[in-house]
VEXMILO-399432 format. One record per residue: x, z, y of N, C-alpha, C, O in turn; residue in three letters. Coordinates in steps of 0.1 Angstrom, whole numbers, plus 5000, padded with zeros to 4 digits. Layout:
N
X,Z,Y,X,Z,Y,X,Z,Y,X,Z,Y,ALA
...
% end
This chain:
269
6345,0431,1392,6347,0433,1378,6350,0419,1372,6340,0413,1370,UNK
6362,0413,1368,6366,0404,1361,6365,0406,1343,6369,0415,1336,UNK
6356,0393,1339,6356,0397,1322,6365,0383,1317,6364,0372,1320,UNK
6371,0387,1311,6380,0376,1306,6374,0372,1291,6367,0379,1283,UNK
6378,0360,1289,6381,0353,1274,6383,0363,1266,6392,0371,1266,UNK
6369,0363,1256,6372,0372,1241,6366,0387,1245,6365,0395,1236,UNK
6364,0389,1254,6355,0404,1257,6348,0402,1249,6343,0392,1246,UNK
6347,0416,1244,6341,0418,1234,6325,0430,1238,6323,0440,1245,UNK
6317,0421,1230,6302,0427,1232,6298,0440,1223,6303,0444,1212,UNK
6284,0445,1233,6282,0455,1223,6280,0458,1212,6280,0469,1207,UNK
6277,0447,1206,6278,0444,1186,6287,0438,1181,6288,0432,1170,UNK
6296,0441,1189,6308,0438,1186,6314,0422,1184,6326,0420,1181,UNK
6307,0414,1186,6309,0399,1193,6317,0398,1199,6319,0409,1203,UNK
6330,0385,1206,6334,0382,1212,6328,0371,1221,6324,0360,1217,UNK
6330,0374,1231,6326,0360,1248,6333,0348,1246,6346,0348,1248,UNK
6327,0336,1242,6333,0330,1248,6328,0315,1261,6319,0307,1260,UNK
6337,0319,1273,6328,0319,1283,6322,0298,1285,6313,0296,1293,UNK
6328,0286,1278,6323,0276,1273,6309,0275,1268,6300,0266,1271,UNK
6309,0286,1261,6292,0285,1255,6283,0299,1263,6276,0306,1255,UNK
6283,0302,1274,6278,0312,1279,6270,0300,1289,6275,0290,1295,UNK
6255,0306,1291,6244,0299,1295,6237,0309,1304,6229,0306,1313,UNK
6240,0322,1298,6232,0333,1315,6239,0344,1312,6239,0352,1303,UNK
6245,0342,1327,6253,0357,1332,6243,0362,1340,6237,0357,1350,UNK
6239,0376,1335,6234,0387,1344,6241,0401,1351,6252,0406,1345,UNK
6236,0407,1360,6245,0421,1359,6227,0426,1363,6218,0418,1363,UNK
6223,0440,1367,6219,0450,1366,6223,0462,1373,6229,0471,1368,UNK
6219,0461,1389,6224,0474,1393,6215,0480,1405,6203,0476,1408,UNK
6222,0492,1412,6216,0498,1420,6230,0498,1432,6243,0500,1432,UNK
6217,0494,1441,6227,0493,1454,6229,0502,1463,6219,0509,1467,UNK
6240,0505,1468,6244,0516,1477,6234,0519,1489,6224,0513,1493,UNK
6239,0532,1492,6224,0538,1500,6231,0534,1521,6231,0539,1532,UNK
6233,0525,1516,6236,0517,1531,6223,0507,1539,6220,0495,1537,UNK
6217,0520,1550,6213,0506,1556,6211,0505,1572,6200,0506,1578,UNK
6228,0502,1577,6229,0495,1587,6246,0491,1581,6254,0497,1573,UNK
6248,0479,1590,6260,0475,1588,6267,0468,1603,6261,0463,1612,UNK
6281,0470,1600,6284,0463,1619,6289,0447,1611,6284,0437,1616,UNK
6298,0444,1600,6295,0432,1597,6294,0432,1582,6299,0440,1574,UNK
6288,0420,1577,6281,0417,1568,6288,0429,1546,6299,0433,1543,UNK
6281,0428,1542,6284,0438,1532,6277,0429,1521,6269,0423,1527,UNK
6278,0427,1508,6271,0423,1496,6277,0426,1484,6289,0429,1483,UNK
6266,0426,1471,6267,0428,1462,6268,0415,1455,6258,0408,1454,UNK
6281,0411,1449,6278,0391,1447,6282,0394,1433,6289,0403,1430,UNK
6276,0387,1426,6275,0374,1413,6284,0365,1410,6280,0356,1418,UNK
6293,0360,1404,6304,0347,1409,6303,0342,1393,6302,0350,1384,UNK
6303,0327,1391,6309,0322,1380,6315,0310,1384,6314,0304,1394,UNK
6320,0308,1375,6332,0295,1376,6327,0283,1367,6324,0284,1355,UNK
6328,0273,1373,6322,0261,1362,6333,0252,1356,6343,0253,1362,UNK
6333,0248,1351,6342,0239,1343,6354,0232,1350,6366,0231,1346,UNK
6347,0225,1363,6355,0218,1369,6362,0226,1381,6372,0221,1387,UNK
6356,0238,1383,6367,0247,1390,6358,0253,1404,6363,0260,1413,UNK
6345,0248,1404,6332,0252,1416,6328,0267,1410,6329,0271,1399,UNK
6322,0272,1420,6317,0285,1418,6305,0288,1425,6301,0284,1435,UNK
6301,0294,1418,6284,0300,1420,6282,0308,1423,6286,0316,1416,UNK
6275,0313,1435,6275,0327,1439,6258,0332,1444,6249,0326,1450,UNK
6256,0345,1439,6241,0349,1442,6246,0360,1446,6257,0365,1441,UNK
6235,0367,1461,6240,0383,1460,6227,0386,1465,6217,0379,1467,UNK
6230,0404,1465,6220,0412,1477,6232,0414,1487,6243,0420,1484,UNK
6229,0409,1503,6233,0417,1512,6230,0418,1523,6223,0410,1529,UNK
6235,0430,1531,6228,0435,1542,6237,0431,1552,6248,0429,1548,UNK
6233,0429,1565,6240,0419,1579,6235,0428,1588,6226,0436,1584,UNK
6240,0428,1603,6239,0437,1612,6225,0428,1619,6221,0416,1620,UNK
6221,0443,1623,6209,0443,1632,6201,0443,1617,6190,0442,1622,UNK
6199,0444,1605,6189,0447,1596,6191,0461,1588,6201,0467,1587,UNK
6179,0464,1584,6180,0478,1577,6179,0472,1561,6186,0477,1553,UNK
6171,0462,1557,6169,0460,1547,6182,0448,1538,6190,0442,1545,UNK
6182,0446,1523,6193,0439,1520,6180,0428,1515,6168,0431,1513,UNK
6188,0413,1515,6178,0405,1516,6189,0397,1504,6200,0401,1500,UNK
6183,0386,1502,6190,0374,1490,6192,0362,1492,6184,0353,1494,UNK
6208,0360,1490,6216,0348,1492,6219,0340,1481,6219,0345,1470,UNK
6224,0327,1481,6231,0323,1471,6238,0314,1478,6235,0312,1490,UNK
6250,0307,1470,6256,0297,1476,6270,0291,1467,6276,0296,1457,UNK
6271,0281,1472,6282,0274,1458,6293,0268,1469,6291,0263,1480,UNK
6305,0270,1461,6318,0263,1469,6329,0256,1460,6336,0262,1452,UNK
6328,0240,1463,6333,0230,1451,6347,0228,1451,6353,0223,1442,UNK
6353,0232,1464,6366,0238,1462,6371,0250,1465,6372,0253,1477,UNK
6375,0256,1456,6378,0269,1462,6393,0263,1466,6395,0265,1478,UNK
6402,0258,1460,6414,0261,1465,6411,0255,1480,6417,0263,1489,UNK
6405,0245,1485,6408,0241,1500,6406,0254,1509,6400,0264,1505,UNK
6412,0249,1523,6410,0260,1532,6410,0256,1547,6421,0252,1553,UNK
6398,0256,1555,6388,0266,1555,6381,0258,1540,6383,0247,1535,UNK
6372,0269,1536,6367,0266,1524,6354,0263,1530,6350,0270,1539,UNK
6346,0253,1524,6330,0252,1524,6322,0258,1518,6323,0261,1506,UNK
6314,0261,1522,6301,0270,1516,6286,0264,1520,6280,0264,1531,UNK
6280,0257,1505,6273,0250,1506,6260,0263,1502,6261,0271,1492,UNK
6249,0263,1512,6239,0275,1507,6229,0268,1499,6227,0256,1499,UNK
6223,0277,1494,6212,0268,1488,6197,0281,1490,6185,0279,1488,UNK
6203,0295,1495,6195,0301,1494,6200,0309,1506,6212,0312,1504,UNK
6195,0315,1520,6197,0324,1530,6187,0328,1539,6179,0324,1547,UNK
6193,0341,1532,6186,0355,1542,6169,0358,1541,6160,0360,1550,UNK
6168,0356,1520,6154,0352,1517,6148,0366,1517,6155,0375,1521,UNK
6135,0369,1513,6132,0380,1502,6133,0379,1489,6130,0368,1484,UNK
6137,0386,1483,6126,0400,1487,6139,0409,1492,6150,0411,1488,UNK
6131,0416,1503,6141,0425,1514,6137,0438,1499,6128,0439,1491,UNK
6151,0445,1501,6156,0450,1489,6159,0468,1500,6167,0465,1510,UNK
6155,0481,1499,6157,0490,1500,6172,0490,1501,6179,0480,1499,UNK
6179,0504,1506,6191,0507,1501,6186,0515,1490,6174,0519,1489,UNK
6197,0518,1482,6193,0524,1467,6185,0517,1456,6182,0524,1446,UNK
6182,0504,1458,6171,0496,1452,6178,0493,1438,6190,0488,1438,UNK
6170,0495,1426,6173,0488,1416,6173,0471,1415,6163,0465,1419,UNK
6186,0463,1409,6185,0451,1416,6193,0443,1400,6202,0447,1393,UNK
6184,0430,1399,6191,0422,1390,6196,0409,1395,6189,0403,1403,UNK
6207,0404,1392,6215,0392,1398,6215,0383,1384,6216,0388,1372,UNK
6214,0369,1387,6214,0361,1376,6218,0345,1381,6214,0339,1391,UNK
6228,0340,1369,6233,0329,1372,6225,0320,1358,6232,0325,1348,UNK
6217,0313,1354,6214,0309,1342,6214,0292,1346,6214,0286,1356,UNK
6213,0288,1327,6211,0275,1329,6200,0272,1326,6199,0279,1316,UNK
6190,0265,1327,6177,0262,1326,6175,0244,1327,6181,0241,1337,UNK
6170,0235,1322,6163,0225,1320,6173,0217,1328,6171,0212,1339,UNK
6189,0214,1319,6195,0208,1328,6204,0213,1338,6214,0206,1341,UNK
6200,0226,1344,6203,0228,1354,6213,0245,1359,6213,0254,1352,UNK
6217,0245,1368,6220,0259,1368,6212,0264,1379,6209,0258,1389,UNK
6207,0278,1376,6199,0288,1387,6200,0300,1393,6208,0307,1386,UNK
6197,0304,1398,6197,0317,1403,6188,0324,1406,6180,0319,1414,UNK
6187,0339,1400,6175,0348,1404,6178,0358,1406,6189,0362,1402,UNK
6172,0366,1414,6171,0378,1424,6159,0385,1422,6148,0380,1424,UNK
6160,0399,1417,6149,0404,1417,6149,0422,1418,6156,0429,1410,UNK
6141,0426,1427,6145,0439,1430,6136,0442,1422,6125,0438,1425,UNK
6137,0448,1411,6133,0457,1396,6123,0471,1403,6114,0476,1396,UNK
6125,0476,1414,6118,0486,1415,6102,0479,1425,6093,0487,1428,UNK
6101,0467,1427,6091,0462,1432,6087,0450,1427,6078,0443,1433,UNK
6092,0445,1415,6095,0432,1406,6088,0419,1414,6079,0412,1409,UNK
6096,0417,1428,6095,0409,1440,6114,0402,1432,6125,0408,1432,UNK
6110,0388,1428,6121,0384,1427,6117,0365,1432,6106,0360,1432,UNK
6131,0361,1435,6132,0344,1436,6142,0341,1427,6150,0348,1420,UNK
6139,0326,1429,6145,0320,1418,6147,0300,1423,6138,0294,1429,UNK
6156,0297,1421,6158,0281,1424,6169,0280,1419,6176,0290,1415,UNK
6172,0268,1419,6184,0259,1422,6200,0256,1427,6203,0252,1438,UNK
6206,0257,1420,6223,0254,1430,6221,0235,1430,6225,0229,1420,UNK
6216,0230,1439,6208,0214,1438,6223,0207,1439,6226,0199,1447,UNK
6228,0211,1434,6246,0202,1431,6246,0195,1418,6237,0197,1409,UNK
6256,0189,1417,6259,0181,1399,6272,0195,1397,6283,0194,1403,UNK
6270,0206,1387,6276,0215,1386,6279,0209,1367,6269,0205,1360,UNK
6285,0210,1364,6288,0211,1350,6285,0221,1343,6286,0232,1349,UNK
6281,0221,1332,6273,0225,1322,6278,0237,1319,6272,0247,1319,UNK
6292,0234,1317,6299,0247,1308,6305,0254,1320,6306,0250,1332,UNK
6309,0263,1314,6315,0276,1320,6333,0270,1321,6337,0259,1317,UNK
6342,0279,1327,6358,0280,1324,6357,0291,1319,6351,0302,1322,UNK
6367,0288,1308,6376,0293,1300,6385,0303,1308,6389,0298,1318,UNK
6389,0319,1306,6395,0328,1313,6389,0338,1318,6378,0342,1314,UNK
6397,0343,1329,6390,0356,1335,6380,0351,1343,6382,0342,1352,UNK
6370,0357,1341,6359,0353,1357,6359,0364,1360,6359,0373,1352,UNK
6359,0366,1377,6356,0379,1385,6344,0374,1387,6341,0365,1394,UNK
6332,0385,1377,6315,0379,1380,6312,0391,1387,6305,0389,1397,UNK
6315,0402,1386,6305,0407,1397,6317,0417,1414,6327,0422,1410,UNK
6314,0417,1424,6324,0422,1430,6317,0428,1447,6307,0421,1452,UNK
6321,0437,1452,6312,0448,1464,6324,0437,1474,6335,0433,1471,UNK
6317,0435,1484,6325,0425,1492,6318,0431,1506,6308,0437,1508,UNK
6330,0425,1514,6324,0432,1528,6332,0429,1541,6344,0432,1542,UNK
6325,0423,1551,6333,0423,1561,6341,0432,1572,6351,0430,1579,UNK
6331,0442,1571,6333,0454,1574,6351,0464,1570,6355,0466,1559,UNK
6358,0468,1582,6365,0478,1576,6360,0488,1581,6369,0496,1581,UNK
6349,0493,1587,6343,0508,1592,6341,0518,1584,6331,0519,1577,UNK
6349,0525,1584,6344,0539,1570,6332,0544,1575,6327,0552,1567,UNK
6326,0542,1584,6311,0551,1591,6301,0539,1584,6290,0543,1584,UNK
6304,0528,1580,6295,0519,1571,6292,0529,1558,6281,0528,1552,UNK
6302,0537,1554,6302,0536,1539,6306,0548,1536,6309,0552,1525,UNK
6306,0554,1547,6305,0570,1542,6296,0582,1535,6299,0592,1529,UNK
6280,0576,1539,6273,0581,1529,6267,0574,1521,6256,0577,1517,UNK
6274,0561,1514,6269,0555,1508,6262,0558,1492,6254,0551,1486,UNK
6268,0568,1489,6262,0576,1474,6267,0563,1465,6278,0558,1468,UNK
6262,0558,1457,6271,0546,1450,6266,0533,1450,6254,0531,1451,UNK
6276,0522,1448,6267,0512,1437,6271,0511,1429,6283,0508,1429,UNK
6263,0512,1415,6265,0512,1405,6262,0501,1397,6251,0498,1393,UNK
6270,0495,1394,6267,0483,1380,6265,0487,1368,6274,0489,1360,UNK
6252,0488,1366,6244,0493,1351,6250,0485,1336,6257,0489,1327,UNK
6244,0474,1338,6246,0458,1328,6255,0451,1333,6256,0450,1345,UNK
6264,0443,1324,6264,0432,1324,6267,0421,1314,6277,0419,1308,UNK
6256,0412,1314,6253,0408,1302,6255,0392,1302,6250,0385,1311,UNK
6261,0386,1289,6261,0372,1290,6251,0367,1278,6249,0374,1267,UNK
6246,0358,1280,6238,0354,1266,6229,0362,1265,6219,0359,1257,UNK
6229,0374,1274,6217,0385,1265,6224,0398,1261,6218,0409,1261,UNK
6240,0395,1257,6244,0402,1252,6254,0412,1266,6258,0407,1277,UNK
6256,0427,1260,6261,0431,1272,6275,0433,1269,6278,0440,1259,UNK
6282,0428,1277,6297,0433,1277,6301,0449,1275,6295,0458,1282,UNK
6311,0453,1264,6310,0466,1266,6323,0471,1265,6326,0482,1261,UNK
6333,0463,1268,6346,0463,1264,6356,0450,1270,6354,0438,1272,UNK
6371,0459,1272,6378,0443,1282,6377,0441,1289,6384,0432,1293,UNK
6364,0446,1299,6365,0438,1314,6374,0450,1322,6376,0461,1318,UNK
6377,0445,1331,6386,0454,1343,6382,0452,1354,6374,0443,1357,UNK
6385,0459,1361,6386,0462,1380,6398,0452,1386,6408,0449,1380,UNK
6394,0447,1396,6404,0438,1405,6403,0436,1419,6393,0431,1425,UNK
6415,0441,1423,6407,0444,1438,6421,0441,1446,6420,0432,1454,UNK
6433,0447,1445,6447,0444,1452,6455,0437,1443,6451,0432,1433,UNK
6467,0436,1446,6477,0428,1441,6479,0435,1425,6483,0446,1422,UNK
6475,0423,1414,6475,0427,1395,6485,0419,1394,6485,0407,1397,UNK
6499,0428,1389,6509,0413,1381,6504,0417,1363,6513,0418,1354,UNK
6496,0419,1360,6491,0417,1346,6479,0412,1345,6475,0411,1334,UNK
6471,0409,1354,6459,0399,1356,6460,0387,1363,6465,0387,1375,UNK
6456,0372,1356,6454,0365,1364,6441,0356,1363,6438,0347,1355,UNK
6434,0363,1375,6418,0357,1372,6415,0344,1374,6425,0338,1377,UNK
6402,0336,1374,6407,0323,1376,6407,0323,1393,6416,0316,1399,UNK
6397,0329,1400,6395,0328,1410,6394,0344,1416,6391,0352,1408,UNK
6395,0349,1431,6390,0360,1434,6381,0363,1443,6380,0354,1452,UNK
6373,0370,1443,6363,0375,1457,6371,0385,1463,6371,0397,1460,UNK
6379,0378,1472,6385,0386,1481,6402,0377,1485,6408,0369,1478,UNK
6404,0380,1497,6418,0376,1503,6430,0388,1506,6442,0386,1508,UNK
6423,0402,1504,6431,0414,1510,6430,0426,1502,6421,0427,1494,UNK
6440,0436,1503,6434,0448,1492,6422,0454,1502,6421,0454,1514,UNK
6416,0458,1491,6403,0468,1497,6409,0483,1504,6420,0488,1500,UNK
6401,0489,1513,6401,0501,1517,6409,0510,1509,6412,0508,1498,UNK
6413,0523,1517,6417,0532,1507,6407,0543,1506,6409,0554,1501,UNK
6393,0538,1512,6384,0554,1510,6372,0547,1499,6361,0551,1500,UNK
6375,0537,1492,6367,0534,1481,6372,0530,1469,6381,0522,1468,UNK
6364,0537,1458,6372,0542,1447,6364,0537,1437,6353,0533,1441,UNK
6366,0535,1426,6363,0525,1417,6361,0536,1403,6372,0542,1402,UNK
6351,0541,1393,6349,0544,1383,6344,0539,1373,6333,0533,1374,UNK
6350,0542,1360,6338,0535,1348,6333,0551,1341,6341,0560,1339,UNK
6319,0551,1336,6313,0559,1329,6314,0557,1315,6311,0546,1311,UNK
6318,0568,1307,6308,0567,1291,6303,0557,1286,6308,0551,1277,UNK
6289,0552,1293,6283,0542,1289,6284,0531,1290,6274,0524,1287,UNK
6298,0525,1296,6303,0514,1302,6297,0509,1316,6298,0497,1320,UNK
6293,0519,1322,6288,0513,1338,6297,0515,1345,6305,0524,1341,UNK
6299,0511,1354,6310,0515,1368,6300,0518,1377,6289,0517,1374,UNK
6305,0523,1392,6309,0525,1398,6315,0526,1414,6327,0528,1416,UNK
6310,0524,1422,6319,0521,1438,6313,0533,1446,6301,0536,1448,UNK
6324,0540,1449,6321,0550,1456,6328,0554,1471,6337,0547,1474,UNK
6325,0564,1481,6330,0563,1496,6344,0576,1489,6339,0586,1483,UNK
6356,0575,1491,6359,0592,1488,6374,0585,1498,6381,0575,1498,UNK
6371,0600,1508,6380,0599,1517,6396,0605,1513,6400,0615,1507,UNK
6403,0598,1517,6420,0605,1513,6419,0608,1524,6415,0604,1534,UNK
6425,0623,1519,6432,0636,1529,6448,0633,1533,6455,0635,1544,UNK
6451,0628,1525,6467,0625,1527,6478,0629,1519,6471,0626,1510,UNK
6489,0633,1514,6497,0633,1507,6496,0644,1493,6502,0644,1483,UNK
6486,0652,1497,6485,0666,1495,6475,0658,1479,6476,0662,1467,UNK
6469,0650,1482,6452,0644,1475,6461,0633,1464,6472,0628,1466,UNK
6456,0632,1458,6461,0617,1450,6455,0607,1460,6447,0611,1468,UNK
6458,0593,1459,6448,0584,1461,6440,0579,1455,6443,0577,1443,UNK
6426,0575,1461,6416,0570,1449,6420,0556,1440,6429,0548,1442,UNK
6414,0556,1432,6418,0540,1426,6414,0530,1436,6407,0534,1445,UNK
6417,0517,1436,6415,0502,1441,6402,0499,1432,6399,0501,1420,UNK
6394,0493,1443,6378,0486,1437,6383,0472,1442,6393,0468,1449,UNK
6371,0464,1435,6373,0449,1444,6361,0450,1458,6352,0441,1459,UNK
6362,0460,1467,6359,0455,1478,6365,0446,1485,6376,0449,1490,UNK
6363,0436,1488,6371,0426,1495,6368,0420,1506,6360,0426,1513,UNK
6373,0406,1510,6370,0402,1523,6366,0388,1526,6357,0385,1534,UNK
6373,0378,1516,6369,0366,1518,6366,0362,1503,6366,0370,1494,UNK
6364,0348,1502,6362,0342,1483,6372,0332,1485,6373,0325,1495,UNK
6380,0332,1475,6390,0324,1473,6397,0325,1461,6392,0332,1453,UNK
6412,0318,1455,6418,0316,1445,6425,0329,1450,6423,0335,1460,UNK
6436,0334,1439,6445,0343,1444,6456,0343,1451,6461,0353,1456,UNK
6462,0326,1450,6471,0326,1463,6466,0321,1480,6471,0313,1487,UNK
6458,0327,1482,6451,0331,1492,6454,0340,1498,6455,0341,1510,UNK
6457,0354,1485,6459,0366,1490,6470,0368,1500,6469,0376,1510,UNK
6478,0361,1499,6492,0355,1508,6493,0349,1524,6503,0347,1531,UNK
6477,0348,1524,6477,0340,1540,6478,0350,1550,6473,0361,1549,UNK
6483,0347,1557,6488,0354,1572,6475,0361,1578,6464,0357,1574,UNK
6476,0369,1587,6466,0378,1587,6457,0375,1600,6447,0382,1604,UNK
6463,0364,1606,6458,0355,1615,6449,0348,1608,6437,0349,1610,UNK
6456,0338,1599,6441,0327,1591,6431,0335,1584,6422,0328,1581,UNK
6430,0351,1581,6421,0356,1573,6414,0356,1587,6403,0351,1586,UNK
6416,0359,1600,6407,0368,1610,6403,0354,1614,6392,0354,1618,UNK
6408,0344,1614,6403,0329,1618,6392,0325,1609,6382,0319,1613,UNK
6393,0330,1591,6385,0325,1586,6371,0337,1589,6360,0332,1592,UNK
6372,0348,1588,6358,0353,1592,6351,0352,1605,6340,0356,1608,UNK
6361,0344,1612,6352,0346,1630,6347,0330,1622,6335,0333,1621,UNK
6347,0320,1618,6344,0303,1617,6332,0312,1607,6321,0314,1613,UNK
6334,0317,1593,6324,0323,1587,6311,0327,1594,6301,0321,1595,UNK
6315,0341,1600,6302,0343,1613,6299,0337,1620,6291,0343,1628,UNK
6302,0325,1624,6294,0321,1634,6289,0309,1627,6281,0301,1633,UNK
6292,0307,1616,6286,0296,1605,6271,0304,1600,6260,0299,1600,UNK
6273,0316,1598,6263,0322,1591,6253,0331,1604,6245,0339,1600,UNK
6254,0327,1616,6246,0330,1625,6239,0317,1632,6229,0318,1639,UNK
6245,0306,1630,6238,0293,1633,6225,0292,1618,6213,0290,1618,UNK
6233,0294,1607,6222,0292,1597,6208,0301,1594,6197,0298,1590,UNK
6213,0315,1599,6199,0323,1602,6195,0318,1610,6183,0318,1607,UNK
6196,0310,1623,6187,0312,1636,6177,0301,1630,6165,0301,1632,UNK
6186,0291,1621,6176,0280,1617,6168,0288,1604,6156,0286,1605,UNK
6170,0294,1597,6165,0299,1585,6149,0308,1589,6139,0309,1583,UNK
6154,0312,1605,6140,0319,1612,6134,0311,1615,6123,0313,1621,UNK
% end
């Protein structure tokens, strides 16, 4: 979900993302719990100087439970990209179906991050321990997005949903102007994307009434069916001319990824 400059809140306020000091979202996570490679629900903001922040819930193979990450990357345009953690493979282990809040705030100087599963009010909370600048960028931010290493539809077939309840800056909740971003937009240009590739075609992207969305499993039959809409399930974090890399350097960058992120659990145990 990308919210851009000037979204407008539910008292009818306009965002503007310079003076925004805590991004939250508010959701419930899909009823997934095994995975063949890694799946999350991430958080993203963008800081001034062009680094980005990231908190999620997600679930990794060989676990049943989703646990909590965070992590910051000060260039996104470089490639391979770095991924500095500051938080992995913590508690609180999070249910599938778990009510869950994600939070990027600034506090005493600093920026932080909190995690907190709402149906057992087991949450953490620390530090992105970087010199991150104060303010926000100006534009679209893609802050909340269903990401996933995985293409197995048997991941995500009985997933029932995840749903993003809130999402709120300042306190205040966005209820208007934000969009979906998930394949190739020539009328969006975000500042940055969570993702390198279009998402699946058996997950489908909805907004409700009350301004919640939506990610859901719905299988295409084939010509006969419409197709579902485009979610931002995606694959890697990066800028949008990324989307462009050969399909060799995407599969280069997730094999360097996992085995980056399987050296860091064994130490994290």
């Amino acid at each position: 979900m990308v919210v851009p400059e000037n979204a407008r809140f539910s008292d009818g306020r306009h965002l503007s993302w310079g003076n925004a000091t805590a991004v939250s979202v508010t959701m419930r996570l899909p009823n997934i719990s095994f995975t063949d490679y890694p799946t999350l629900a991430v958080e993203s903001v963008m800081a001034a100087d062009g680094s980005v922040m990231q908190v999620a819930a997600g679930i990794y193979p060989n676990y049943t439970k989703w646990l909590a990450y965070a992590w910051y990357i000060q260039q996104v345009q470089t490639y391979p990209q770095t991924y500095e953690w500051v938080l992995n493979s913590s508690r609180p282990e999070m249910s599938a179906g778990a009510p869950v809040s994600l939070s990027i705030h600034l506090s005493l100087g600093r920026w932080k991050y909190c995690i907190e599963d709402l149906s057992t009010h087991q949450a953490i909370i620390g530090d992105y321990a970087v010199n991150v600048p104060l303010a926000l960028k100006a534009g679209d931010q893609e802050v909340f997005a269903f990401e996933s290493y995985s293409t197995s539809s048997v991941v995500f077939a009985h997933m029932g949903n995840l749903t993003l309840n809130t999402l709120t800056v300042n306190g205040r909740q966005i209820q208007a102007d934000w969009y979906g971003y998930g394949s190739w937009d020539t009328h969006h240009n975000p500042l940055f994307t969570v993702g390198g590739r279009n998402p699946p075609s058996y997950i489908s992207i909805q907004e409700t009434k009350d301004a919640s969305w939506f990610w859901s499993y719905h299988e295409w039959l084939g010509s006969g069916q419409a197709p579902p809409q485009r979610s931002p399930l995606t694959i890697l974090v990066g800028v949008p001319t990324l989307a462009a890399i050969a399909a060799v350097a995407i599969l280069y960058m997730i094999k360097r990824y996992l085995e980056r992120f399987s050296k860091n659990l064994k130490r994290s145990r």
